[in-house]
py3Dmol code that shows the C-alpha trace and the ligand (Angstrom):
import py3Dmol

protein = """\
ATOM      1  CA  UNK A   1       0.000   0.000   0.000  1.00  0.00           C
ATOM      2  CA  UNK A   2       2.937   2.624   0.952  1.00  0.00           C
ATOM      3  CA  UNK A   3       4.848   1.751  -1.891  1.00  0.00           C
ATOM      4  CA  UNK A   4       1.770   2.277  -4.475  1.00  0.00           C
ATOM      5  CA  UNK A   5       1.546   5.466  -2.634  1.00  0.00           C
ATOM      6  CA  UNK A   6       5.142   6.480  -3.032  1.00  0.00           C
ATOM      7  CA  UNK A   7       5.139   5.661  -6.606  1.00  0.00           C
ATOM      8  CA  UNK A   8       1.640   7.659  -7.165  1.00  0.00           C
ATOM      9  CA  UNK A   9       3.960  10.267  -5.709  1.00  0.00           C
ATOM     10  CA  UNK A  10       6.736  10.252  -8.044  1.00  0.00           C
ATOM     11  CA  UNK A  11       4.534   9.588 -11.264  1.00  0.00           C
ATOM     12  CA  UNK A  12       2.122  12.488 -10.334  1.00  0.00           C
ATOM     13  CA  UNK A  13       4.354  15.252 -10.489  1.00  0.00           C
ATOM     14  CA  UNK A  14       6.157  13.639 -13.480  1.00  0.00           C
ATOM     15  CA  UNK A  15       2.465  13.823 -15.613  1.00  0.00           C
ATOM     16  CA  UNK A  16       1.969  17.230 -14.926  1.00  0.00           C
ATOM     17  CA  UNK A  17       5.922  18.617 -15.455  1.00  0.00           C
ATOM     18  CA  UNK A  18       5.180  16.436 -18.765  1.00  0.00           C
ATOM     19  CA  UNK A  19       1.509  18.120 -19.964  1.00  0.00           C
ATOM     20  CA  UNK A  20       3.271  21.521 -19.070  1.00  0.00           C
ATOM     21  CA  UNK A  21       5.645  21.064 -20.930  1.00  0.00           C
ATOM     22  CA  UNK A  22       5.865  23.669 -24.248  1.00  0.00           C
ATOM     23  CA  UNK A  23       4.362  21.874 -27.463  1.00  0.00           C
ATOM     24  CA  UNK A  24       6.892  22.147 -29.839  1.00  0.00           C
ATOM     25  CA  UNK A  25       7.333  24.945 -32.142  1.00  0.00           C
ATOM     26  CA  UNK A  26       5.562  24.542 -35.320  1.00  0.00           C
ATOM     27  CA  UNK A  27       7.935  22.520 -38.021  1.00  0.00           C
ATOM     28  CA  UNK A  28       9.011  24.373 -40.645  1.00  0.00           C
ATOM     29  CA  UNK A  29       7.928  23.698 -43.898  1.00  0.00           C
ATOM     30  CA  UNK A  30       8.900  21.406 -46.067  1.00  0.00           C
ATOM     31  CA  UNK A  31      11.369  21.785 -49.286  1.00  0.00           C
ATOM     32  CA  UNK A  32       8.938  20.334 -51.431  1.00  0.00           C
ATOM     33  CA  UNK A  33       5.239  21.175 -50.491  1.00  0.00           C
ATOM     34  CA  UNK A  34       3.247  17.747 -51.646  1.00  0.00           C
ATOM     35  CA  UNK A  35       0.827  18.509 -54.581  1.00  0.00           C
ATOM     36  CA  UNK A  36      -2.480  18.704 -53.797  1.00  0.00           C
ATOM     37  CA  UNK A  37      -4.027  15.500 -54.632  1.00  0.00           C
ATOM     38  CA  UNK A  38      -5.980  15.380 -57.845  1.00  0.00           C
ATOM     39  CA  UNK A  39      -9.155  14.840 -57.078  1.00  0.00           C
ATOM     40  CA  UNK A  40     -10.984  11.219 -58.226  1.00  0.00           C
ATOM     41  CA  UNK A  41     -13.616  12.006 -61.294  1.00  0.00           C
ATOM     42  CA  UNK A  42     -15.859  10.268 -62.388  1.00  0.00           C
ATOM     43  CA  UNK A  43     -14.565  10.265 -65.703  1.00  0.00           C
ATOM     44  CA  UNK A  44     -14.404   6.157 -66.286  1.00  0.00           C
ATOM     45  CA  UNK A  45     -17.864   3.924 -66.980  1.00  0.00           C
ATOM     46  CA  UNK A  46     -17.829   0.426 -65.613  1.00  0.00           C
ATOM     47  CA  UNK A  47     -21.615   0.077 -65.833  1.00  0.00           C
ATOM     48  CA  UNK A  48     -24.944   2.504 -65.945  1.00  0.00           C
ATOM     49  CA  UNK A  49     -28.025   2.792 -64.245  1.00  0.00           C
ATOM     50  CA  UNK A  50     -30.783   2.532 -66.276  1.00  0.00           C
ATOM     51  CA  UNK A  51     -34.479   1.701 -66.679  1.00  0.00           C
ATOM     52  CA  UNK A  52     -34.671  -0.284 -68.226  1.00  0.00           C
ATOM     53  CA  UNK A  53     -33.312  -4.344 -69.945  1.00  0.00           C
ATOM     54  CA  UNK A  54     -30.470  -2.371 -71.940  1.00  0.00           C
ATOM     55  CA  UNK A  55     -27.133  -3.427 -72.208  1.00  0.00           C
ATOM     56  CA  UNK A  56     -23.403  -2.594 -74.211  1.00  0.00           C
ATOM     57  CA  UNK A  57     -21.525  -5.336 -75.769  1.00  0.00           C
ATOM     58  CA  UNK A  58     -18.338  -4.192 -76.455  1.00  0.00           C
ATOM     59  CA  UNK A  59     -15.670  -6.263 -78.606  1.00  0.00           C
ATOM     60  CA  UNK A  60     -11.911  -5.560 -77.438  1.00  0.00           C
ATOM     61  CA  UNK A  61      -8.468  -5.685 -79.367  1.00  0.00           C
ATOM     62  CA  UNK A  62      -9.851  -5.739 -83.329  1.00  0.00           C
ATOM     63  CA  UNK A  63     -10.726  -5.372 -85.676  1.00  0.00           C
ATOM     64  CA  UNK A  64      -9.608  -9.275 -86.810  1.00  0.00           C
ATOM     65  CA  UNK A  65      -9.796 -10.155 -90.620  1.00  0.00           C
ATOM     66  CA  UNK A  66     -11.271 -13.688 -90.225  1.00  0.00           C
ATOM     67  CA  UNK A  67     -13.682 -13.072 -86.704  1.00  0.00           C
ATOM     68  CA  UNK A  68     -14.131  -9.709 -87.289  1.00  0.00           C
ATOM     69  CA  UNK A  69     -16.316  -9.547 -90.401  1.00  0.00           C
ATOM     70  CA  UNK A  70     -17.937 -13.243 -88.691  1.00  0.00           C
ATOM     71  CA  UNK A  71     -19.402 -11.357 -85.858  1.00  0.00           C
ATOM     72  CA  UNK A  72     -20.277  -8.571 -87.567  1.00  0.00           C
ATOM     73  CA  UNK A  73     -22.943 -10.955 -89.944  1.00  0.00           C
ATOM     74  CA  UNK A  74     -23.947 -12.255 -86.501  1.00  0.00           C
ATOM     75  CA  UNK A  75     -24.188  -9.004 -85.053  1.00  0.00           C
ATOM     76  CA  UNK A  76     -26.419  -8.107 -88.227  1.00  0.00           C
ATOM     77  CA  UNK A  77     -28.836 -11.546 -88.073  1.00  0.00           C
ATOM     78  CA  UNK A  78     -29.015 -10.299 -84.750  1.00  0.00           C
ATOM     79  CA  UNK A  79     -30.003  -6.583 -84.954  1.00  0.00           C
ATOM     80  CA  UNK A  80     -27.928  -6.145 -82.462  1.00  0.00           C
ATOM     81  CA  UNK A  81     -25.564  -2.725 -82.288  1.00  0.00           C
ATOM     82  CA  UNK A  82     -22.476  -3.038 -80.555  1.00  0.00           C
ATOM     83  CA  UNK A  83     -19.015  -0.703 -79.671  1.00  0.00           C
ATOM     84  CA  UNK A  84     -15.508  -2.433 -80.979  1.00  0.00           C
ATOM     85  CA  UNK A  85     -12.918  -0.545 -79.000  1.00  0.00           C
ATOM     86  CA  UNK A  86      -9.972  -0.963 -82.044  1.00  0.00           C
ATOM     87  CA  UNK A  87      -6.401  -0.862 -82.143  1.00  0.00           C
ATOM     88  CA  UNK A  88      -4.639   1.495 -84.371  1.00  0.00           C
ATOM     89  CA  UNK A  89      -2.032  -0.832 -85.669  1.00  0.00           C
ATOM     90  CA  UNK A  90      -5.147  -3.374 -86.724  1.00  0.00           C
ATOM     91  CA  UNK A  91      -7.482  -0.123 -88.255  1.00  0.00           C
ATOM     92  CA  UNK A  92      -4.432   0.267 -90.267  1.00  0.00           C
ATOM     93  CA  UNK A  93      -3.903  -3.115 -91.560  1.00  0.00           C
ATOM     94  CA  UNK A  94      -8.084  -3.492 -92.281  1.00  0.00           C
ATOM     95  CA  UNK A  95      -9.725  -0.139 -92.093  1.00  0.00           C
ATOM     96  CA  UNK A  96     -11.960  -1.931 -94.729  1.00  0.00           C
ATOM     97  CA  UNK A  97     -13.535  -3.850 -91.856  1.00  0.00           C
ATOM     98  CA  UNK A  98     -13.952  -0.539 -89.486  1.00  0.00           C
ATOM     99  CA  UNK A  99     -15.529   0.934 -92.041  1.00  0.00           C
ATOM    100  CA  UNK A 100     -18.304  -2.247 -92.400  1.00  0.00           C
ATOM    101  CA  UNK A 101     -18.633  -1.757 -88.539  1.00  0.00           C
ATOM    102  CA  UNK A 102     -19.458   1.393 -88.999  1.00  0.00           C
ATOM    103  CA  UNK A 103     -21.810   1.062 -91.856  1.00  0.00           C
ATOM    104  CA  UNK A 104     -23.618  -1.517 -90.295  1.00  0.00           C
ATOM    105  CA  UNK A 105     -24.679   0.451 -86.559  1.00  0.00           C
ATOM    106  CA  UNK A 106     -21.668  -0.051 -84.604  1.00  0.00           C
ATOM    107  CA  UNK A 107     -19.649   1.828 -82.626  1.00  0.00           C
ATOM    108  CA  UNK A 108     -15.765   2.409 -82.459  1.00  0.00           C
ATOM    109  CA  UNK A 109     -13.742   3.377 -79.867  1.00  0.00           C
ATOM    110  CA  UNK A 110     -10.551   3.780 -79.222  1.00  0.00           C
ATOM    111  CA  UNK A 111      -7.933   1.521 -77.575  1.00  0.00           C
ATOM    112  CA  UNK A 112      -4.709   2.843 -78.255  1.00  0.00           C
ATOM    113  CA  UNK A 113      -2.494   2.099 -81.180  1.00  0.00           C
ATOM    114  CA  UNK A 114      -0.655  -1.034 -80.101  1.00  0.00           C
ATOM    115  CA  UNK A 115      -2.329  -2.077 -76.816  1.00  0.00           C
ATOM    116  CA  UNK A 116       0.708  -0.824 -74.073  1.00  0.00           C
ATOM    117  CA  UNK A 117      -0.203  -0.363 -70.420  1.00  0.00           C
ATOM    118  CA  UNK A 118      -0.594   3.108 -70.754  1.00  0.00           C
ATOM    119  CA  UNK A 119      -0.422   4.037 -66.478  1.00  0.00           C
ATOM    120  CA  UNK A 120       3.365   3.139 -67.326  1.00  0.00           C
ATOM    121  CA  UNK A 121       3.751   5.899 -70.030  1.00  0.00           C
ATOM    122  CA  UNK A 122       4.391   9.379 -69.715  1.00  0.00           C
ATOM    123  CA  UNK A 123       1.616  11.664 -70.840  1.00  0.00           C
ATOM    124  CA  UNK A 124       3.254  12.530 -74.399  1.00  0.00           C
ATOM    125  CA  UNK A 125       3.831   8.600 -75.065  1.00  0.00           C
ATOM    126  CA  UNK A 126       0.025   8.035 -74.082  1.00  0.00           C
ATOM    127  CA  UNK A 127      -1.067  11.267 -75.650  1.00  0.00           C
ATOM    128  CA  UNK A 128       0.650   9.986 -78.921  1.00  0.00           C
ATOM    129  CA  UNK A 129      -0.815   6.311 -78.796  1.00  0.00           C
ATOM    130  CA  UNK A 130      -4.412   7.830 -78.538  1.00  0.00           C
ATOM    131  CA  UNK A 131      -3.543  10.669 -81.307  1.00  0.00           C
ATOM    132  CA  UNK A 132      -2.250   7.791 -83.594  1.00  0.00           C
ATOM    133  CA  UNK A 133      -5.256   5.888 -83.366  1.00  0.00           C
ATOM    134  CA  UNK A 134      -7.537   8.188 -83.397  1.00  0.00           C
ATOM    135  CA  UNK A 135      -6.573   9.736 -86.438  1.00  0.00           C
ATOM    136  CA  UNK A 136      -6.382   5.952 -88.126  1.00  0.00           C
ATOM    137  CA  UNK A 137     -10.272   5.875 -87.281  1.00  0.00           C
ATOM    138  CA  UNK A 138     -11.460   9.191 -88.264  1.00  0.00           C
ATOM    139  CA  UNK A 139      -9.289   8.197 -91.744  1.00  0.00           C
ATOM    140  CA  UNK A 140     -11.283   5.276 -91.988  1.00  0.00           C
ATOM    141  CA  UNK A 141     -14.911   6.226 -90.764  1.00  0.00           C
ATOM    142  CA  UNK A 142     -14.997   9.411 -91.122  1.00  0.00           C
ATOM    143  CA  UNK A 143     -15.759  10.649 -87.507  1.00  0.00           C
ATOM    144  CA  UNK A 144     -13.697  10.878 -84.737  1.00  0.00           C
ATOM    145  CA  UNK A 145     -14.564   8.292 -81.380  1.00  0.00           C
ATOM    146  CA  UNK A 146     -15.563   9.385 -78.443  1.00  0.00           C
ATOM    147  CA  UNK A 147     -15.104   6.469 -76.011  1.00  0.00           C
ATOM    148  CA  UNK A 148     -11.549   4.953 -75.199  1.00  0.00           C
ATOM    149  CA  UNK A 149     -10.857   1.426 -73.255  1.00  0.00           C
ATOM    150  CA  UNK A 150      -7.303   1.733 -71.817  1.00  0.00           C
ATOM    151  CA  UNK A 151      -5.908  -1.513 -72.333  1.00  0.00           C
ATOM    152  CA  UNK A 152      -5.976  -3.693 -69.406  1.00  0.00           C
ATOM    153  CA  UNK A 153      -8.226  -1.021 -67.978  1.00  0.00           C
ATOM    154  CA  UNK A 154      -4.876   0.169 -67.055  1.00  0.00           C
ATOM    155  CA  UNK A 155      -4.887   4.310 -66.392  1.00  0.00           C
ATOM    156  CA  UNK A 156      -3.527   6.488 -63.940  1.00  0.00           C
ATOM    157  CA  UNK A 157      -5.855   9.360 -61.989  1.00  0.00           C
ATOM    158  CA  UNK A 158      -3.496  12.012 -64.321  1.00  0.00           C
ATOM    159  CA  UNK A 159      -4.013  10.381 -67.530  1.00  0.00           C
ATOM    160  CA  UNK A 160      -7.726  10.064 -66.776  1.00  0.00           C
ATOM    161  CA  UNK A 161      -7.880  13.767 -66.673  1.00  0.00           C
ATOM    162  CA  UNK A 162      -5.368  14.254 -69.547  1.00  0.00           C
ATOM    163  CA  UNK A 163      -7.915  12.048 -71.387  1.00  0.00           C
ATOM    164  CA  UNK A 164     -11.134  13.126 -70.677  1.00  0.00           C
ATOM    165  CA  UNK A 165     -10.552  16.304 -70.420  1.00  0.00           C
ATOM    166  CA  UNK A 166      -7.577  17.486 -72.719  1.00  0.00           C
ATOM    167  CA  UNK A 167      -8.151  14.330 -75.038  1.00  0.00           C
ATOM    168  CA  UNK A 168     -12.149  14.970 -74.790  1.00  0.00           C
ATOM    169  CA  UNK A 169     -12.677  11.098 -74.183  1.00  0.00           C
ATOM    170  CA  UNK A 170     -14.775   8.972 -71.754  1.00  0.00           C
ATOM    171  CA  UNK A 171     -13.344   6.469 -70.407  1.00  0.00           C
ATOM    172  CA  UNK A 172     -14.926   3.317 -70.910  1.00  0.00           C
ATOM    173  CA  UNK A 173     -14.137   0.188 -68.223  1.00  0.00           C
ATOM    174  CA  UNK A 174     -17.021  -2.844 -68.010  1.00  0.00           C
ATOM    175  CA  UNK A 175     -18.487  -4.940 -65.513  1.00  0.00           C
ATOM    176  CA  UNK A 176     -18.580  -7.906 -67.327  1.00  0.00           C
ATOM    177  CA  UNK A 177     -15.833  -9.683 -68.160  1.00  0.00           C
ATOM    178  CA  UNK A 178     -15.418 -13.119 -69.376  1.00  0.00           C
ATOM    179  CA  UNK A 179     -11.943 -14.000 -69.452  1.00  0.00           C
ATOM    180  CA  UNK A 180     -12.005 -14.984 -73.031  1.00  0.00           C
ATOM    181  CA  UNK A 181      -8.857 -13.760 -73.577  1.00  0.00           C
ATOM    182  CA  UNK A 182      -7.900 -16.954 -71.023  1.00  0.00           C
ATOM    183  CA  UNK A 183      -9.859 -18.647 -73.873  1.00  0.00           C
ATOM    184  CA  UNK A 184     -11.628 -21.351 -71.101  1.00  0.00           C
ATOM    185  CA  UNK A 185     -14.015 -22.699 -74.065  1.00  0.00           C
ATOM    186  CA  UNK A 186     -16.925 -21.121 -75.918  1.00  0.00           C
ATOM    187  CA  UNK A 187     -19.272 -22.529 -73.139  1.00  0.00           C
ATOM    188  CA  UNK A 188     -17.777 -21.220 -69.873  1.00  0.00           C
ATOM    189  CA  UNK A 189     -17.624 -17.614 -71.867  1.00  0.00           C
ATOM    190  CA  UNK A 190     -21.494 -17.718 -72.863  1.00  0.00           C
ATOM    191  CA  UNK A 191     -21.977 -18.903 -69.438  1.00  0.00           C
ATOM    192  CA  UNK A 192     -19.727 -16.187 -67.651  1.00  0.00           C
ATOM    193  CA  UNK A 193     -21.787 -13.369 -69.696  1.00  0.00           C
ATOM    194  CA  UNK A 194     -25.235 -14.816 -69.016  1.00  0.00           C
ATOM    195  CA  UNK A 195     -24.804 -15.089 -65.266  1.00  0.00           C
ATOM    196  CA  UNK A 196     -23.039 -11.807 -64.971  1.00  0.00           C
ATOM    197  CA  UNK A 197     -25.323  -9.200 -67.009  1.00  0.00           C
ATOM    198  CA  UNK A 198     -27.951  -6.991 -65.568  1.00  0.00           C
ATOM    199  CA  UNK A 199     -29.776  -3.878 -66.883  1.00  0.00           C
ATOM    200  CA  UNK A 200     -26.985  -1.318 -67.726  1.00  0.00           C
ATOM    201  CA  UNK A 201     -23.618  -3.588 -67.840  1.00  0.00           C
ATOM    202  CA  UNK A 202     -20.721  -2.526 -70.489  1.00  0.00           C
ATOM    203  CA  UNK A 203     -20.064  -6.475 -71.122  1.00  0.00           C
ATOM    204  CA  UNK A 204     -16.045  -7.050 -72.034  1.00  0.00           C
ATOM    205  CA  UNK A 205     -15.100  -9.492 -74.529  1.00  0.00           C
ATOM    206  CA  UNK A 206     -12.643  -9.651 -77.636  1.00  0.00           C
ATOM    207  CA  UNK A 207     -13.265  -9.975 -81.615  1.00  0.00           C
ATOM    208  CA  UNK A 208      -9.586 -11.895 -81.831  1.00  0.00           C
ATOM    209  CA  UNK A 209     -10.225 -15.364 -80.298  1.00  0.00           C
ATOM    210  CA  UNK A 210     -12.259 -17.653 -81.986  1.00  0.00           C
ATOM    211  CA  UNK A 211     -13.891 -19.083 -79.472  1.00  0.00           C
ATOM    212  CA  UNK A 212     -15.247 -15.979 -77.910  1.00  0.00           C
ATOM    213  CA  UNK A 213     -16.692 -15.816 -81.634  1.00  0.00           C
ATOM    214  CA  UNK A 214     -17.797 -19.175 -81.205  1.00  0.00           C
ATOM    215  CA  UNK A 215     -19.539 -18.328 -77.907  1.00  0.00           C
ATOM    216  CA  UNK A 216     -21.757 -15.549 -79.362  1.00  0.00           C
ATOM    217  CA  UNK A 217     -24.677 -17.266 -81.338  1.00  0.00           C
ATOM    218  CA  UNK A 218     -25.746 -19.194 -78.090  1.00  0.00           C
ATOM    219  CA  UNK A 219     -24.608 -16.126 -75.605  1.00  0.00           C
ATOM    220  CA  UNK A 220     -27.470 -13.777 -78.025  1.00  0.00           C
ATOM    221  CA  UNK A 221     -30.041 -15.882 -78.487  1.00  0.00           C
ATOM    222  CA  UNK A 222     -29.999 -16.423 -74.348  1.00  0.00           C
ATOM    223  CA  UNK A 223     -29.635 -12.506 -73.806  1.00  0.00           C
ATOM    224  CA  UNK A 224     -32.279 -12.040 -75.918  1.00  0.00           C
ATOM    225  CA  UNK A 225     -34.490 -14.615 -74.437  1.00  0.00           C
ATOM    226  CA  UNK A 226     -33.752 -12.913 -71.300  1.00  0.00           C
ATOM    227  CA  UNK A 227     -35.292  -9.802 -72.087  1.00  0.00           C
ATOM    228  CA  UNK A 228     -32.034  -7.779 -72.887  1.00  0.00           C
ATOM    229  CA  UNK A 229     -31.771  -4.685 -75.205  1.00  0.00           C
ATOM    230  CA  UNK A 230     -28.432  -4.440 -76.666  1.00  0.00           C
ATOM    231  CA  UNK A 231     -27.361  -0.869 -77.503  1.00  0.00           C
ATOM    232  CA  UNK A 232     -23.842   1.016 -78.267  1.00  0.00           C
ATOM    233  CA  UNK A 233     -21.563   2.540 -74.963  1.00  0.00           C
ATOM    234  CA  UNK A 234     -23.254   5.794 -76.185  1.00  0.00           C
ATOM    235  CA  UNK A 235     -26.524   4.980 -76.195  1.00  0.00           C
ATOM    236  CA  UNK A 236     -26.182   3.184 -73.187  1.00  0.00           C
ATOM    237  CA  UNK A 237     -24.837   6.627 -71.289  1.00  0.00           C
ATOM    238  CA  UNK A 238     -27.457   8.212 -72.701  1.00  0.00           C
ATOM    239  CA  UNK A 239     -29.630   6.129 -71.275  1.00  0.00           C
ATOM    240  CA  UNK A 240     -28.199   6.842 -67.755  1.00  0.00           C
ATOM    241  CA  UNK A 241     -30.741   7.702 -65.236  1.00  0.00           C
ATOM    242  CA  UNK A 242     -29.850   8.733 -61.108  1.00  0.00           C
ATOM    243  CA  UNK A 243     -29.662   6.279 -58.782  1.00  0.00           C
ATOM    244  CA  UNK A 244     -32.662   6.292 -56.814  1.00  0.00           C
ATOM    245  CA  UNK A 245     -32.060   7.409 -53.183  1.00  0.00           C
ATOM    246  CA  UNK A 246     -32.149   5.089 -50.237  1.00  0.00           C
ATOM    247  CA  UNK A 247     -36.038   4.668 -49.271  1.00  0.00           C
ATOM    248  CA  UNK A 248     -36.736   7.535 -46.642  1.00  0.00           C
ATOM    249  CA  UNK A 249     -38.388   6.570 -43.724  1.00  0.00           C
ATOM    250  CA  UNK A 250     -41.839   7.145 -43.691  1.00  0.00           C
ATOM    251  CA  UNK A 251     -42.840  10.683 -42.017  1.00  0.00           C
ATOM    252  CA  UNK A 252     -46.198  11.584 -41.179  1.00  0.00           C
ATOM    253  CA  UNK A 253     -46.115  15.513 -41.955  1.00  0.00           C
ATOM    254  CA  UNK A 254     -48.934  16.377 -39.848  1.00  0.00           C
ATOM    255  CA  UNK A 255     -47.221  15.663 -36.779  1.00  0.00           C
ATOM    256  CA  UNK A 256     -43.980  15.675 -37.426  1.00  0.00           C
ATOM    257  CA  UNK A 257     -41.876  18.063 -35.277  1.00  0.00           C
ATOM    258  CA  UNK A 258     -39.963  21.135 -37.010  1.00  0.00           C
ATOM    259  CA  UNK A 259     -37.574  19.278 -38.776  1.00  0.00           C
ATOM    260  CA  UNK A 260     -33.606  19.515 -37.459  1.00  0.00           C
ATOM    261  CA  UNK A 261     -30.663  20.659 -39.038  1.00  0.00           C
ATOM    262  CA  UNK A 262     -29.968  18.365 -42.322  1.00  0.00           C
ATOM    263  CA  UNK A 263     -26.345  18.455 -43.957  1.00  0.00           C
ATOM    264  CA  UNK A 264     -27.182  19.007 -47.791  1.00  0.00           C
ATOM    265  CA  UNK A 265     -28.065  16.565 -49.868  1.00  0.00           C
ATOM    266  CA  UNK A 266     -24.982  16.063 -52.050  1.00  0.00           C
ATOM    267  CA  UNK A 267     -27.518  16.211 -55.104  1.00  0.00           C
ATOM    268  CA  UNK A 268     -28.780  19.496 -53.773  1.00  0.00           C
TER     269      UNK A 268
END
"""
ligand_1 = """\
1
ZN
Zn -7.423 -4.902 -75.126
"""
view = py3Dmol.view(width=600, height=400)
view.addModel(protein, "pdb")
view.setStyle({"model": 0}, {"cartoon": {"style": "trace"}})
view.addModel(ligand_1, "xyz")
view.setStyle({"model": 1}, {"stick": {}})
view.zoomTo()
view.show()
């Protein structure tokens, strides 16, 4: 008891010498004052909210000179409109086939010029991949895309803004995604898509394996049977409608009290 006392005695005075003592002075600056951070955008599309059964197919890596034009008469016993994000190196080789895309309903978008990971480049090497291709496109279609796919989905926050805002793209991700390119049979691709897709999804898959190709005659006839709409990325965003807010509670406004103080509705 004495000695808990005696040590209450010591550490007592020791707490308060330590709270009084002087906080230190303020550091001084650093050298290099840390760039603000840039803020996240929403400048990339993995999916939409919509109202309806509509959905994107999009068709990666193309355009191919045997699948290509295969899926494209598909595609047109179909009706069905869908985006090809293209590379540059294969517009040049076949802008024939870009320009049947075209013809026929689809859309093209762009997915660099020979399929890098652009969040490795610096901004003139990615600046120049997009340039390259997009030029290769309007040459061959005669309008300039709007969407871009980085490959991989691979993009930095700075490059997002250097491309949607300098480059005057939107970004295009998906929600979808198949694994084609793993190429695990036409059947495990169909089946991937059909249990994945819901109103709104941007569905991933790629015009250069054949079985993806293969996979697409039973993978539309299902979607279809499922109700599904198939539009372009485009029409799809313009589709977009605002998440519905969480259910409110129910309030009986007769009664209710003079409603408190509310932070504003970030919608406001
Ligand atoms: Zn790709």
């Amino acid at each position: 008891m004495l000695r808990k006392f005696r040590a209450l005695f010591f550490l007592v005075p020791a707490m308060v010498a330590l709270a009084q003592q002087p906080s230190p002075p303020p550091s001084p600056s650093p050298a290099k004052p840390k760039p603000p951070p840039i803020p996240e955008q929403k400048t990339t599309v993995s999916s939409v909210h919509v109202d309806g059964p509509y959905i994107a197919l999009t068709f990666d890596d193309g355009p191919s000179e045997k699948l290509t034009p295969r899926l494209l008469d598909l595609l047109g016993q179909h009706h069905i409109h869908a985006t090809f994000f293209v590379i540059g190196e294969n517009v040049a080789q076949h802008p024939e086939i870009l320009q049947r895309a075209a013809r026929e309903g689809h859309e093209i978008g762009n997915h660099s010029w020979s399929h890098p990971n652009l969040a490795k480049m610096s901004d003139d090497a990615v600046r120049s991949q997009i340039k390259r291709t997009e030029e290769a496109i309007t040459g061959a279609i005669g309008s300039r895309p709007v969407l871009l796919r980085p490959p991989y989905g691979s993009i930095t926050p700075r490059q997002k803004h250097l491309i949607h805002d300098d480059l005057g793209y939107e970004i295009i991700l998906w929600d979808v995604d198949p694994l084609d390119w793993k190429e695990p049979g036409p059947n495990i691709v169909s089946s991937r898509i059909l249990k994945e897709t819901r109103p709104g999804s941007i569905v991933l898959s790629h015009d250069i394996h054949a079985q993806t190709i293969q996979a697409m005659p039973a993978t539309l006839t299902e979607l279809e049977a499922k109700g599904f709409k198939f539009v372009t990325v485009s029409e799809l965003l313009k589709l977009q409608t605002p998440v519905p807010p969480p259910t409110p509670k129910p309030v009986n406004t007769t009664t209710a009290a003079p409603s408190p103080v509310v932070a504003p509705s970030p919608n406001g």
